[in-house]
Chimera marker file (.cmm) of the C-alpha trace (Angstrom):
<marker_set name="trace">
<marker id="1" x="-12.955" y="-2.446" z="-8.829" r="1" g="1" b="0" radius="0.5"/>
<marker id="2" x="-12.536" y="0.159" z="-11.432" r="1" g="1" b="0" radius="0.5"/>
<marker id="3" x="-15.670" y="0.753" z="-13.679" r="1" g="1" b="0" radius="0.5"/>
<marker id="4" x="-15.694" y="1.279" z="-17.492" r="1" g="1" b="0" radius="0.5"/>
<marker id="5" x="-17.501" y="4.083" z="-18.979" r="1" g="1" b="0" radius="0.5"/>
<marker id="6" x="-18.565" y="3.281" z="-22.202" r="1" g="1" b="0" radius="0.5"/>
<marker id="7" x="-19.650" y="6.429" z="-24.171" r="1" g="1" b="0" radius="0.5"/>
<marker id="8" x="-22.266" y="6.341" z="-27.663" r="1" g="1" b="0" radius="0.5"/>
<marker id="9" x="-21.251" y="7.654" z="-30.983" r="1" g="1" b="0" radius="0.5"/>
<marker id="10" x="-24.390" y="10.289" z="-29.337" r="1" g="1" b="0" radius="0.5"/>
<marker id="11" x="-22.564" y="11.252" z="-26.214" r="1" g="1" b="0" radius="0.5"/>
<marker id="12" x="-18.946" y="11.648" z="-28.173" r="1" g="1" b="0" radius="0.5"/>
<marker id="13" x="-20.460" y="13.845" z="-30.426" r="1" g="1" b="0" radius="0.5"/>
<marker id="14" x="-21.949" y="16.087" z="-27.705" r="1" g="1" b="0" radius="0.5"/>
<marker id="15" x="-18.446" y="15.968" z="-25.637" r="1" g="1" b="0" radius="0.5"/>
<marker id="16" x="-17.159" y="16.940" z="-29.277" r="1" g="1" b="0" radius="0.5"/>
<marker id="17" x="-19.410" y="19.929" z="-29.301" r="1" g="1" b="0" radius="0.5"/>
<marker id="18" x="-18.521" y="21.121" z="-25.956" r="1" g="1" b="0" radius="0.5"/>
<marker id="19" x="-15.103" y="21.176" z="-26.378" r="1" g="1" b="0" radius="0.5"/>
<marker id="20" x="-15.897" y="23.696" z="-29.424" r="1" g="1" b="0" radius="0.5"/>
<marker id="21" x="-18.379" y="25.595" z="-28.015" r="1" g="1" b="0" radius="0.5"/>
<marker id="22" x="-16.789" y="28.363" z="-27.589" r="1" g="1" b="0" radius="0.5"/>
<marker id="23" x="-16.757" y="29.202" z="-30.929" r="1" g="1" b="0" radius="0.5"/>
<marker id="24" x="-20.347" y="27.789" z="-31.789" r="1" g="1" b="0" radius="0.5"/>
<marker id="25" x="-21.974" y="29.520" z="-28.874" r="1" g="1" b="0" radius="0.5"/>
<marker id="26" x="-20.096" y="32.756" z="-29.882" r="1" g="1" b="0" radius="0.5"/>
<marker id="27" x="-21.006" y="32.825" z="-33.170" r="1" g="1" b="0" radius="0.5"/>
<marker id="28" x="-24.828" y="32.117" z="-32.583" r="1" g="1" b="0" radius="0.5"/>
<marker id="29" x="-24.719" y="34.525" z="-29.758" r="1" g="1" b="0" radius="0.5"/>
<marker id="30" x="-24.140" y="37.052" z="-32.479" r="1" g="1" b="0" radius="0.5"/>
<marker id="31" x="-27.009" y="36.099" z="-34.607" r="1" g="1" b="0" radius="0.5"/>
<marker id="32" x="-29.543" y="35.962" z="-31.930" r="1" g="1" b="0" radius="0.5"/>
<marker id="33" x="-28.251" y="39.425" z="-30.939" r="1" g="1" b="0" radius="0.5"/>
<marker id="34" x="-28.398" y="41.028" z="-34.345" r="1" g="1" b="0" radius="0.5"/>
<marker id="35" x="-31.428" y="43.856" z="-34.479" r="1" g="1" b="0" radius="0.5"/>
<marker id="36" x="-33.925" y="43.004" z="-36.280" r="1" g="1" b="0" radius="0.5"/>
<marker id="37" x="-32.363" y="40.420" z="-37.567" r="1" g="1" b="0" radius="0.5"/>
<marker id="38" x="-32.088" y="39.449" z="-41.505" r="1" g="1" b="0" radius="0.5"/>
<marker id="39" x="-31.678" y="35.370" z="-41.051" r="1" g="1" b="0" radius="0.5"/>
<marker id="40" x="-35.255" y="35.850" z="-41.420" r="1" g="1" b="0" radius="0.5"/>
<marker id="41" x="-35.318" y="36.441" z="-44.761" r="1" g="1" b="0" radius="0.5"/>
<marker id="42" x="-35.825" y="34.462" z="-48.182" r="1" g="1" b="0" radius="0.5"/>
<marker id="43" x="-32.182" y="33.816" z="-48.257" r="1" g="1" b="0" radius="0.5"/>
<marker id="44" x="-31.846" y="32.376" z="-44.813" r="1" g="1" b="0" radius="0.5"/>
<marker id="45" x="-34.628" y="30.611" z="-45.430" r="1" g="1" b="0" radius="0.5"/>
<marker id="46" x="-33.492" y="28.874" z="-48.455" r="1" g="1" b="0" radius="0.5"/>
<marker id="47" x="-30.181" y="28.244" z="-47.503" r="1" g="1" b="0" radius="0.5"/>
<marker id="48" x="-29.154" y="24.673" z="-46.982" r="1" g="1" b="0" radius="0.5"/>
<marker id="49" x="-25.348" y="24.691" z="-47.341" r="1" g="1" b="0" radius="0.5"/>
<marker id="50" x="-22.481" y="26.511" z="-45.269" r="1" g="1" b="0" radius="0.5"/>
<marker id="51" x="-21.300" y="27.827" z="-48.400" r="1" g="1" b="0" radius="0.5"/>
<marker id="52" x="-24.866" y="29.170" z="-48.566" r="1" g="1" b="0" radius="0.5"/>
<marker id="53" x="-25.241" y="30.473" z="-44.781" r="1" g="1" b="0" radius="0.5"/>
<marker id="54" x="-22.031" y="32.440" z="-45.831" r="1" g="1" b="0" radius="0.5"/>
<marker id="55" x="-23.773" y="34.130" z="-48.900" r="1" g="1" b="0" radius="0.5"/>
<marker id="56" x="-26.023" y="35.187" z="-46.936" r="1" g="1" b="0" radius="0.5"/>
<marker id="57" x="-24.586" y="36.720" z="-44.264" r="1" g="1" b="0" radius="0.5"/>
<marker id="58" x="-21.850" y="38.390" z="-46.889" r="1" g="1" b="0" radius="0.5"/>
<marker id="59" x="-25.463" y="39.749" z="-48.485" r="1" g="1" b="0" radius="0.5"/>
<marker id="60" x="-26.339" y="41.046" z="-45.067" r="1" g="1" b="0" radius="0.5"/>
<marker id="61" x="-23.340" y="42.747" z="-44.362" r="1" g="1" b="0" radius="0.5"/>
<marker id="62" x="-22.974" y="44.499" z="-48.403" r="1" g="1" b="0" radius="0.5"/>
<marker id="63" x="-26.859" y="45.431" z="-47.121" r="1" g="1" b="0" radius="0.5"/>
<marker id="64" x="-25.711" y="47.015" z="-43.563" r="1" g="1" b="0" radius="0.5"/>
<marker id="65" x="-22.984" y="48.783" z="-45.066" r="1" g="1" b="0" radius="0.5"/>
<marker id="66" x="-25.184" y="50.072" z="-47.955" r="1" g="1" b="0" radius="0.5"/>
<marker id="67" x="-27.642" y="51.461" z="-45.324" r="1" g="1" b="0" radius="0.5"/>
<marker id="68" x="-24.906" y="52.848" z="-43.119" r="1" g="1" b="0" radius="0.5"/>
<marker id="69" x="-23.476" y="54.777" z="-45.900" r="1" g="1" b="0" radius="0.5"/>
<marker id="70" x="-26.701" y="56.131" z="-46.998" r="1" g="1" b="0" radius="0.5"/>
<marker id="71" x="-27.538" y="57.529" z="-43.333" r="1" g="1" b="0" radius="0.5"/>
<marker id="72" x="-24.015" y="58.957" z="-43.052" r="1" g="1" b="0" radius="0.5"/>
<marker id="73" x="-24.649" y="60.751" z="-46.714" r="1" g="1" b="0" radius="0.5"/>
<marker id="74" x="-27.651" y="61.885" z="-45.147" r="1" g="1" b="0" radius="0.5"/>
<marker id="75" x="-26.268" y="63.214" z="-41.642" r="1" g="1" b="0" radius="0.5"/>
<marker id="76" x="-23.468" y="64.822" z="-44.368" r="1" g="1" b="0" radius="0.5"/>
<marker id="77" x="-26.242" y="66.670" z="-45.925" r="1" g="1" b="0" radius="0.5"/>
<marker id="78" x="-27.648" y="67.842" z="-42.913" r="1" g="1" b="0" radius="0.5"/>
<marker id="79" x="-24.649" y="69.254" z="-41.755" r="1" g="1" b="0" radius="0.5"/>
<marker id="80" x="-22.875" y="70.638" z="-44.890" r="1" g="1" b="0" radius="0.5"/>
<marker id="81" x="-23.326" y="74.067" z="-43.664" r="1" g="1" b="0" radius="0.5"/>
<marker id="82" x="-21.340" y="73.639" z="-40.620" r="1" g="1" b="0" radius="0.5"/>
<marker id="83" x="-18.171" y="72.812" z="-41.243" r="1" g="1" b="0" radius="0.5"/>
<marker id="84" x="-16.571" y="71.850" z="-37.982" r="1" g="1" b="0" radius="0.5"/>
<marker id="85" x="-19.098" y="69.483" z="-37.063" r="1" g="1" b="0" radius="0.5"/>
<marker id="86" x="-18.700" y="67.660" z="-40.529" r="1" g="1" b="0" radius="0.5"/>
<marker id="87" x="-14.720" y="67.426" z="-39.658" r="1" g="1" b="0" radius="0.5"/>
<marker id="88" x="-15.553" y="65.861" z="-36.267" r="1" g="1" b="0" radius="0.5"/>
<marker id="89" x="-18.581" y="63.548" z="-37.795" r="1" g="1" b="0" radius="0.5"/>
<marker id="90" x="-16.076" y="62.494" z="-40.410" r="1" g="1" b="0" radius="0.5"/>
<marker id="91" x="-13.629" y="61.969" z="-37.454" r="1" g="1" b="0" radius="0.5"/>
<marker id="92" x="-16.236" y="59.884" z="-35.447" r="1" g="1" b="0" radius="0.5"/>
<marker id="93" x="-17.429" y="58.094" z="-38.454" r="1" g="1" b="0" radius="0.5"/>
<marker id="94" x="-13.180" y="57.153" z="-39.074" r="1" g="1" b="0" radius="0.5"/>
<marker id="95" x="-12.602" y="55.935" z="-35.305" r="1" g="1" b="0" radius="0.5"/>
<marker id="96" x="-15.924" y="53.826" z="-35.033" r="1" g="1" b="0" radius="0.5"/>
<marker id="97" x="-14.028" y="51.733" z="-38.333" r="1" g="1" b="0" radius="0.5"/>
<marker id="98" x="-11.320" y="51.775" z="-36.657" r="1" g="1" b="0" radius="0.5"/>
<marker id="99" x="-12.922" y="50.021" z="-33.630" r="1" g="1" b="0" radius="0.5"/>
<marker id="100" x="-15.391" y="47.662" z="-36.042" r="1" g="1" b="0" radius="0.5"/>
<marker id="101" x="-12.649" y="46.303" z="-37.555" r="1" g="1" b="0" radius="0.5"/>
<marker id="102" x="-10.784" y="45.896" z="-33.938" r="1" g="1" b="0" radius="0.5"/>
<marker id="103" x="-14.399" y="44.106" z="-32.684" r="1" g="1" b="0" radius="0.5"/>
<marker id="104" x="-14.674" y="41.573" z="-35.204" r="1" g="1" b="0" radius="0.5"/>
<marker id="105" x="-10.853" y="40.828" z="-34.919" r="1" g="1" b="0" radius="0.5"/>
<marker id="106" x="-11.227" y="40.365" z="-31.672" r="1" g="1" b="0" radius="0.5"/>
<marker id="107" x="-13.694" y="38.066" z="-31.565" r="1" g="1" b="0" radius="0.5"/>
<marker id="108" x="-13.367" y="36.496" z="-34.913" r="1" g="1" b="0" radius="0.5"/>
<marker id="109" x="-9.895" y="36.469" z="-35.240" r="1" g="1" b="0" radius="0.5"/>
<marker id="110" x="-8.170" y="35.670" z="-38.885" r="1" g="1" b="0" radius="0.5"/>
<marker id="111" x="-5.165" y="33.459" z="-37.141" r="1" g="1" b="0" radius="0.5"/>
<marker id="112" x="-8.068" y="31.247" z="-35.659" r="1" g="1" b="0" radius="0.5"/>
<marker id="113" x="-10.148" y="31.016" z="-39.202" r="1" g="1" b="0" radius="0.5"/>
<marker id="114" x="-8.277" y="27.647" z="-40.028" r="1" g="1" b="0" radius="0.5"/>
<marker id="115" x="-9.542" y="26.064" z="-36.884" r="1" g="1" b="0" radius="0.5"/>
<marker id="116" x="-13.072" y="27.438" z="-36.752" r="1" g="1" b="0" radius="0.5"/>
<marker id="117" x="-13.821" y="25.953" z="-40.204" r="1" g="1" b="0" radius="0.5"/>
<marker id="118" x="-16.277" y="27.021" z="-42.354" r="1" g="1" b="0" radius="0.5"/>
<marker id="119" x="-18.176" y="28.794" z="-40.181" r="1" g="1" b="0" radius="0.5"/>
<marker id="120" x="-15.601" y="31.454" z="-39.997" r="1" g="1" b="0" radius="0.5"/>
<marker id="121" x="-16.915" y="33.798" z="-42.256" r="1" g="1" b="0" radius="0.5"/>
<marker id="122" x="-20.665" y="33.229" z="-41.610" r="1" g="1" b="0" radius="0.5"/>
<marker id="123" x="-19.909" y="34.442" z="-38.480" r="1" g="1" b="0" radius="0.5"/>
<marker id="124" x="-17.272" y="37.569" z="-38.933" r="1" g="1" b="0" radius="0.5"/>
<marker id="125" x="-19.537" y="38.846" z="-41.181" r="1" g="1" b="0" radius="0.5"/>
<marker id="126" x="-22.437" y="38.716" z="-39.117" r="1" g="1" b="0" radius="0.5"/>
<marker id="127" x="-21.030" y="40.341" z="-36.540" r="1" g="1" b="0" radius="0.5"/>
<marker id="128" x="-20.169" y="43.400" z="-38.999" r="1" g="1" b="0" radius="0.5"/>
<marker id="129" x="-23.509" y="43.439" z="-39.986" r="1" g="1" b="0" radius="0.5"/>
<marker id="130" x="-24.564" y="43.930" z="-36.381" r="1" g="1" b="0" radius="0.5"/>
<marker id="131" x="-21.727" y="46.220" z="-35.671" r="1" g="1" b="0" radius="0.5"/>
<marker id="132" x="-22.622" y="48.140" z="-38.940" r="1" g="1" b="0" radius="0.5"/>
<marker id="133" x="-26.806" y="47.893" z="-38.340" r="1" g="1" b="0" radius="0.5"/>
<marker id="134" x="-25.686" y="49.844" z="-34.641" r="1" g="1" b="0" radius="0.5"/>
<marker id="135" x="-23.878" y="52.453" z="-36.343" r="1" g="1" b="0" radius="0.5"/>
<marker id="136" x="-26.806" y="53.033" z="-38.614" r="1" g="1" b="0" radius="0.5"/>
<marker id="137" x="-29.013" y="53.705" z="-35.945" r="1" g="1" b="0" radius="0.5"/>
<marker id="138" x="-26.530" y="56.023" z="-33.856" r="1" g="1" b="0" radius="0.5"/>
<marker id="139" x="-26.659" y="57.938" z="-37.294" r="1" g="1" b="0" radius="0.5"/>
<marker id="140" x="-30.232" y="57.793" z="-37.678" r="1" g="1" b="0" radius="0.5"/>
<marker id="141" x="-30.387" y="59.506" z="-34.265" r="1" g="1" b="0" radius="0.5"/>
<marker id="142" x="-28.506" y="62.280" z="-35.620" r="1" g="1" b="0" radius="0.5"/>
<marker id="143" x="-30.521" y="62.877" z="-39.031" r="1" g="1" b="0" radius="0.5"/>
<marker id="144" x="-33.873" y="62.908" z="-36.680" r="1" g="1" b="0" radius="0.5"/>
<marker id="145" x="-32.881" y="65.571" z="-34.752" r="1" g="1" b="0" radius="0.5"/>
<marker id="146" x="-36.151" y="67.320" z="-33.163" r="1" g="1" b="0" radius="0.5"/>
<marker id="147" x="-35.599" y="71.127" z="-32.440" r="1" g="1" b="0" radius="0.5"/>
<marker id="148" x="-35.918" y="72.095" z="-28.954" r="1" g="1" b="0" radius="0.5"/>
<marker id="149" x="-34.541" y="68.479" z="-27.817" r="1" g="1" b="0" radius="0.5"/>
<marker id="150" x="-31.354" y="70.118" z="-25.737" r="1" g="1" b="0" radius="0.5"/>
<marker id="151" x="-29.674" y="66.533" z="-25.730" r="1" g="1" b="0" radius="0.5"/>
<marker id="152" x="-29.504" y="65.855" z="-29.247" r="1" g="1" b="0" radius="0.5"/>
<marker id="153" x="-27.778" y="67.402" z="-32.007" r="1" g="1" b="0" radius="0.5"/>
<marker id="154" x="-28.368" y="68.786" z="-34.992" r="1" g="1" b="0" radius="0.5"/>
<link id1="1" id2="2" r="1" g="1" b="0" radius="0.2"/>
<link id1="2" id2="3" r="1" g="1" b="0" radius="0.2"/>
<link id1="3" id2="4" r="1" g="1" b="0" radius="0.2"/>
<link id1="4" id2="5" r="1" g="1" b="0" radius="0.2"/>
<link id1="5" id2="6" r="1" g="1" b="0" radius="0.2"/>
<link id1="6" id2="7" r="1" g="1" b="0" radius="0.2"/>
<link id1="7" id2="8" r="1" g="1" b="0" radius="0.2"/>
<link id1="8" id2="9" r="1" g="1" b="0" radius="0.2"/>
<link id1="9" id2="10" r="1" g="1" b="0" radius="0.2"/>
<link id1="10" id2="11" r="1" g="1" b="0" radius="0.2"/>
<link id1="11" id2="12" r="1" g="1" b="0" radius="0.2"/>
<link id1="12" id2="13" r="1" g="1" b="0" radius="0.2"/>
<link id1="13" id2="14" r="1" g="1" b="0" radius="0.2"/>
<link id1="14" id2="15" r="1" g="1" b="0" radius="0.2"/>
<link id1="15" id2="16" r="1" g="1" b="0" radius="0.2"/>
<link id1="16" id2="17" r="1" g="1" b="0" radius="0.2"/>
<link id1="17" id2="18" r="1" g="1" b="0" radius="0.2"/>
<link id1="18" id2="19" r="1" g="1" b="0" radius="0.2"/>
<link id1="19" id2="20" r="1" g="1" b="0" radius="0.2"/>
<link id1="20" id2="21" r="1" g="1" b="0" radius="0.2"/>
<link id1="21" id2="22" r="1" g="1" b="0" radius="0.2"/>
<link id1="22" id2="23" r="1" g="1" b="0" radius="0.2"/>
<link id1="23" id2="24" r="1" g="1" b="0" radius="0.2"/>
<link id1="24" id2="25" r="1" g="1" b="0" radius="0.2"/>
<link id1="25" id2="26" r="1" g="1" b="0" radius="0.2"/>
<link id1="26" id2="27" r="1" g="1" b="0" radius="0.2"/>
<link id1="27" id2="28" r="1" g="1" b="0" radius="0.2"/>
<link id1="28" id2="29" r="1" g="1" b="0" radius="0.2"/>
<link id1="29" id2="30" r="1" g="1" b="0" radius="0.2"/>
<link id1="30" id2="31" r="1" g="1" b="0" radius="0.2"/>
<link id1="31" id2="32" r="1" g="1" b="0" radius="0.2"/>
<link id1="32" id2="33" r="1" g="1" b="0" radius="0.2"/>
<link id1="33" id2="34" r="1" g="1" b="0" radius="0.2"/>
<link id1="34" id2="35" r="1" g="1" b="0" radius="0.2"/>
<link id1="35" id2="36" r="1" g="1" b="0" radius="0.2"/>
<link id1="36" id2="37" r="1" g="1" b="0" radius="0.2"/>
<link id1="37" id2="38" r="1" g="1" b="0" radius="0.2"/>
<link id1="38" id2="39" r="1" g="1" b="0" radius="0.2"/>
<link id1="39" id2="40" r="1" g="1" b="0" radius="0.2"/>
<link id1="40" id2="41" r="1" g="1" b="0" radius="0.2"/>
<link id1="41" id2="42" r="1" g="1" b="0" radius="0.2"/>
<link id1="42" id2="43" r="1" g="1" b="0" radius="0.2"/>
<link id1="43" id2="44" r="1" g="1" b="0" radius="0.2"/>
<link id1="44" id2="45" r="1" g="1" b="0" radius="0.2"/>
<link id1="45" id2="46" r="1" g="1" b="0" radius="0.2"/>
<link id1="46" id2="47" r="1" g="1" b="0" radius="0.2"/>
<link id1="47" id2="48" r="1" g="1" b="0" radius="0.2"/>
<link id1="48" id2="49" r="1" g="1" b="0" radius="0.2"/>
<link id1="49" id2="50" r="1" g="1" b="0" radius="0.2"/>
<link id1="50" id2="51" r="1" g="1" b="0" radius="0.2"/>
<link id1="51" id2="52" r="1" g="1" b="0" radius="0.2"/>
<link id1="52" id2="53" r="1" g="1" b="0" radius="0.2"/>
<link id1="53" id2="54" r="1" g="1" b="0" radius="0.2"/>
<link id1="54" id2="55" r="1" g="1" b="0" radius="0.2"/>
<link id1="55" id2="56" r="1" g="1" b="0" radius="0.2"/>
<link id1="56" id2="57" r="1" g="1" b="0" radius="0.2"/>
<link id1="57" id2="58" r="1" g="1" b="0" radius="0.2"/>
<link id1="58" id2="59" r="1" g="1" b="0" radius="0.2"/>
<link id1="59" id2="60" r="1" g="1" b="0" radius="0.2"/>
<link id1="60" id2="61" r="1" g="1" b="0" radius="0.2"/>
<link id1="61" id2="62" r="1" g="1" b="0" radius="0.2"/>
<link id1="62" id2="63" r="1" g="1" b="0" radius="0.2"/>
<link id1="63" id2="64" r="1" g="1" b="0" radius="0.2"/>
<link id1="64" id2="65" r="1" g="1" b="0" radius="0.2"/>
<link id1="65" id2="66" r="1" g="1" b="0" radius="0.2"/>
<link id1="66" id2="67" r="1" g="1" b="0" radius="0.2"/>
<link id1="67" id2="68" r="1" g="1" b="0" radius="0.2"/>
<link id1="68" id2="69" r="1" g="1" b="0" radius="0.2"/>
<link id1="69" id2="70" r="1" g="1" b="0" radius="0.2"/>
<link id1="70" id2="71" r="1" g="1" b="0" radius="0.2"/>
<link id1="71" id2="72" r="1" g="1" b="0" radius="0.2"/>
<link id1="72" id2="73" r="1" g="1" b="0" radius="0.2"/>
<link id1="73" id2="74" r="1" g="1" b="0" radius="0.2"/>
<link id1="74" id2="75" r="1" g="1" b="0" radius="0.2"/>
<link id1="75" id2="76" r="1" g="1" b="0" radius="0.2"/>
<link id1="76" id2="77" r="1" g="1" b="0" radius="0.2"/>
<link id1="77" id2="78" r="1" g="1" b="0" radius="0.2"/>
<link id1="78" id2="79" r="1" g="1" b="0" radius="0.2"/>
<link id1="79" id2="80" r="1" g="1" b="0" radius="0.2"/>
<link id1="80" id2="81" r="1" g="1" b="0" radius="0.2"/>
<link id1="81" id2="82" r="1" g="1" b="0" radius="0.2"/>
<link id1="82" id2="83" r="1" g="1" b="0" radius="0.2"/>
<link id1="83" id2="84" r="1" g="1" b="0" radius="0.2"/>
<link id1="84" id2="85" r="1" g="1" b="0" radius="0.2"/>
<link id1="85" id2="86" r="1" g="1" b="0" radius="0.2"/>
<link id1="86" id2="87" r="1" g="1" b="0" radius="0.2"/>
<link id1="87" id2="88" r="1" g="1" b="0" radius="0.2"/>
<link id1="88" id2="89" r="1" g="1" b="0" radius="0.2"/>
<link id1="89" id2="90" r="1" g="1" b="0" radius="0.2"/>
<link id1="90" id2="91" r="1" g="1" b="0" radius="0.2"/>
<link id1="91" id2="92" r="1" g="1" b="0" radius="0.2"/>
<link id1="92" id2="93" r="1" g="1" b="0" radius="0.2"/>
<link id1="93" id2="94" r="1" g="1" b="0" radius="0.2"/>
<link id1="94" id2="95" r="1" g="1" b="0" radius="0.2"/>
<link id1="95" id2="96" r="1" g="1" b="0" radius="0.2"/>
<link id1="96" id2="97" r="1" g="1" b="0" radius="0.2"/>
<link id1="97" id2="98" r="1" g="1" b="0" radius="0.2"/>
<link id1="98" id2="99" r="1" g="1" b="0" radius="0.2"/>
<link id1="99" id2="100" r="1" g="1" b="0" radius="0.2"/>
<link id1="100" id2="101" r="1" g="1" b="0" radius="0.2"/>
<link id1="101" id2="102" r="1" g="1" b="0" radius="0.2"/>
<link id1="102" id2="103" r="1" g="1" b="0" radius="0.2"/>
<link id1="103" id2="104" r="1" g="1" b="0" radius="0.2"/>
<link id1="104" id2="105" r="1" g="1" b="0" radius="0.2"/>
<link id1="105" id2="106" r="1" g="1" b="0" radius="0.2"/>
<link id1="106" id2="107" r="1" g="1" b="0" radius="0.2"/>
<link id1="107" id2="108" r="1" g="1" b="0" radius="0.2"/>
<link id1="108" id2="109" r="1" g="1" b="0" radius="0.2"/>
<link id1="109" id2="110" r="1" g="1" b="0" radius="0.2"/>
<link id1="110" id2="111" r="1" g="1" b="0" radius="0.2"/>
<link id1="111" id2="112" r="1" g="1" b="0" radius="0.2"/>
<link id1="112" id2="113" r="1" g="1" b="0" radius="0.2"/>
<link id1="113" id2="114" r="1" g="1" b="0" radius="0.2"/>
<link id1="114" id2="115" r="1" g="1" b="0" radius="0.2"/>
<link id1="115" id2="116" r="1" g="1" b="0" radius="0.2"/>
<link id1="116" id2="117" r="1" g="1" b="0" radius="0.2"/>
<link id1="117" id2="118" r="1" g="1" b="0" radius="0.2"/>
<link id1="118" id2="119" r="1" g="1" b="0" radius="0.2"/>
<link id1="119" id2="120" r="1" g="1" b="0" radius="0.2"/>
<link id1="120" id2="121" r="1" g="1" b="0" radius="0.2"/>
<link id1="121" id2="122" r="1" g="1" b="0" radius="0.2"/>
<link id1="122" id2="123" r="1" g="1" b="0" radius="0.2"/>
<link id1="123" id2="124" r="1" g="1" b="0" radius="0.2"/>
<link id1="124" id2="125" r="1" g="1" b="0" radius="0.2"/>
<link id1="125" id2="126" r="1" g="1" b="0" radius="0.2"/>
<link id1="126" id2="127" r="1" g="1" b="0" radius="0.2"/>
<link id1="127" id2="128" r="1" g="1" b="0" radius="0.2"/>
<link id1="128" id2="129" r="1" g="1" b="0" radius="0.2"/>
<link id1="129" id2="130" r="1" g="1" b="0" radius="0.2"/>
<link id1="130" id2="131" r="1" g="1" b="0" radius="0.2"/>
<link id1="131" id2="132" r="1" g="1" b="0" radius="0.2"/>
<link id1="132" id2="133" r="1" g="1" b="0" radius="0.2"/>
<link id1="133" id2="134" r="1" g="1" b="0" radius="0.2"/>
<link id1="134" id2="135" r="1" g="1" b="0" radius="0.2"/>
<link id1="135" id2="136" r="1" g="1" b="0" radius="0.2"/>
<link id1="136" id2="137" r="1" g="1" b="0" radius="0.2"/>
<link id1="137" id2="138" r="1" g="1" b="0" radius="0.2"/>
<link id1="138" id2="139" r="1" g="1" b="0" radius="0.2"/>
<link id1="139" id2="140" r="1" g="1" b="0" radius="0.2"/>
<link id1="140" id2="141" r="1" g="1" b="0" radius="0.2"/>
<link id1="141" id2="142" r="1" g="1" b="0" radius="0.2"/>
<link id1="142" id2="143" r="1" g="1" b="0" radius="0.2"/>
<link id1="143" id2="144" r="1" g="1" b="0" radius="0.2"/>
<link id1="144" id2="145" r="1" g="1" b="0" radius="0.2"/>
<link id1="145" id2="146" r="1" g="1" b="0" radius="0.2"/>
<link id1="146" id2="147" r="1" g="1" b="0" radius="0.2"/>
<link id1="147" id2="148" r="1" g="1" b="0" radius="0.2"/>
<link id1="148" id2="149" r="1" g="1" b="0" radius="0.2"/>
<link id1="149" id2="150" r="1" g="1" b="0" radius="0.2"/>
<link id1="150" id2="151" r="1" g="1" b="0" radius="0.2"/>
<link id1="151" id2="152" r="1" g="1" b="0" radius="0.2"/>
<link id1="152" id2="153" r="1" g="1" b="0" radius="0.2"/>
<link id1="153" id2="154" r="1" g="1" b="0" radius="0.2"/>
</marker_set>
């Protein structure tokens, strides 16, 4: 005798979510993984829409990429007097775009954005916020450079 399994609205909807997991648990992987991370703020906070959620993480990432390009100004500055590290910074600086862009495609990529729905964008952009807020800090390391430290560079 063959048994029946009836499934709930409940237990469809969680067989639903598994099946798109993938793309759910990726993109909330990269929130939970984002330094210090900025869903803690007002606008997180207030946000009660998708459309919302995706103005804020848009804000984050115009934020990142503000503070990244005030830390490279800054590792510019401190290196203006020697010109063949400021070729191969600018080089670095060039390559790591290179491979944001490549990261983000990667996981987040734009032939898939019709079938991950609205959450698409939410979650490209925060991980180019966390790619970006990495960068910043690799920068950072540069701009504190501590005479006498052998290992880092000035």
């Amino acid at each position: 005798m063959k048994r029946l399994i009836r499934f709930t609205i409940p237990a469809l909807f969680l067989i639903s979510a598994q099946v798109h997991a993938p793309t759910i648990s990726t993109c909330s992987q990269e929130q939970s993984g984002q330094a210090g991370s900025a869903h803690e703020g007002p606008c997180w906070q207030e946000a009660r829409t998708q459309l919302a959620m995706n103005g804020c993480a848009a804000q984050d990432l115009r934020e990142a990429d503000a503070e990244l390009n005030r830390t490279y100004e800054q590792v510019l500055s401190k290196c203006k007097d020697q010109p063949d590290k400021l070729a191969r910074i600018r080089e670095a600086e060039r390559a790591w775009i290179v491979f944001r862009d490549a990261e983000a495609e990667a996981l987040f990529p734009e032939s898939q954005r019709s079938q991950s729905g609205s959450v698409f964008g939410m979650c490209r952009a925060i991980q180019l916020a966390r790619l970006t807020s990495e960068r910043t800090e690799q920068l950072k390391a540069l701009v504190r450079y501590q005479e006498g430290d052998v290992c880092s560079q000035p």
